[in-house]
C-alpha positions as CSV (number, residue, x, y, z in Angstrom):
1,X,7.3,-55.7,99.3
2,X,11.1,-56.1,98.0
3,X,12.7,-53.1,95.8
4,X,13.2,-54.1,92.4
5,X,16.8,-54.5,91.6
6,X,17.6,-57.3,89.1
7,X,17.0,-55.5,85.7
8,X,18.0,-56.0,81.9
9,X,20.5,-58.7,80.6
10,X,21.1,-59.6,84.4
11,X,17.3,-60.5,84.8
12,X,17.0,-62.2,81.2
13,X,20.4,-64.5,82.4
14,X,19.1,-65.6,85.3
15,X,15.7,-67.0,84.0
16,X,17.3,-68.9,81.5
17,X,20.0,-69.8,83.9
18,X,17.6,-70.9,86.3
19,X,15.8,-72.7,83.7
20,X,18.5,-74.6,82.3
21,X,19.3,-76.0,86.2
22,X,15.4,-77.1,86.5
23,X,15.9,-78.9,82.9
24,X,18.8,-80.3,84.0
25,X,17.1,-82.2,87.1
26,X,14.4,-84.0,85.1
27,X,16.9,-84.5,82.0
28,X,19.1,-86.0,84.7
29,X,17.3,-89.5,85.5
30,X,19.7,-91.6,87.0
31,X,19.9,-92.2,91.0
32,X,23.1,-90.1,91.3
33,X,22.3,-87.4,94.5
34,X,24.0,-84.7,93.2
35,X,20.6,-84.6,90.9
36,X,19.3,-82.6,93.7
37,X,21.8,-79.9,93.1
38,X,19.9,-78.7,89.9
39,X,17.3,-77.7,91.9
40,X,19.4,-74.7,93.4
41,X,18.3,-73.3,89.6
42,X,15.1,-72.0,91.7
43,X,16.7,-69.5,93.5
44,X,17.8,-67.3,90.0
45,X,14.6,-68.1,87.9
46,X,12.7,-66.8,91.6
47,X,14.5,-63.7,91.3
48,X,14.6,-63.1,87.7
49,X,10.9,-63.4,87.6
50,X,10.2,-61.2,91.0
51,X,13.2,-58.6,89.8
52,X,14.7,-58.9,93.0
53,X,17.5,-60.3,94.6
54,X,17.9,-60.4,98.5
55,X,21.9,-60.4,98.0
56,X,21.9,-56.9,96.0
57,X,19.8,-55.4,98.5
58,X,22.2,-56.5,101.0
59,X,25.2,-55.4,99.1
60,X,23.7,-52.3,97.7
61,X,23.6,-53.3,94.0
62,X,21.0,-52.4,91.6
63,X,20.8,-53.0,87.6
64,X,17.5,-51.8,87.3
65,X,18.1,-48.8,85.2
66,X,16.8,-45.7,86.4
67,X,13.1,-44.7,85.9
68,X,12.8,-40.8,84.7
69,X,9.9,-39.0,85.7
């Protein structure tokens, strides 16, 4: 479906990353609104997980390394 681009340290940082935001929404009781923000954690752990990432695609990025055979 999607090229895989999001390889290495760059997919391992944004799981956590990702993780860390969706912590910090149910850590993060209070009635405040800005709680939804954590939620935008999705988006990285999404694309660590899938290794892919719509923006490198569009950009041209890739930090898969290259597959020999």
């Amino acid at each position: 479906m999607f090229a895989t681009n999001v390889g290495g340290i760059d997919r391992i940082l944004r799981i956590v990353v990702g993780v860390a935001l969706i912590l910090g929404f149910f850590l993060n009781t209070g009635d405040s609104p800005w709680r939804y923000a954590y939620l935008i954690g999705i988006v990285p752990l999404a694309t660590g997980i899938l290794q892919t990432c719509p923006l490198y695609s569009i950009i041209g990025l890739n930090t898969c390394p290259m597959k020999k055979g």
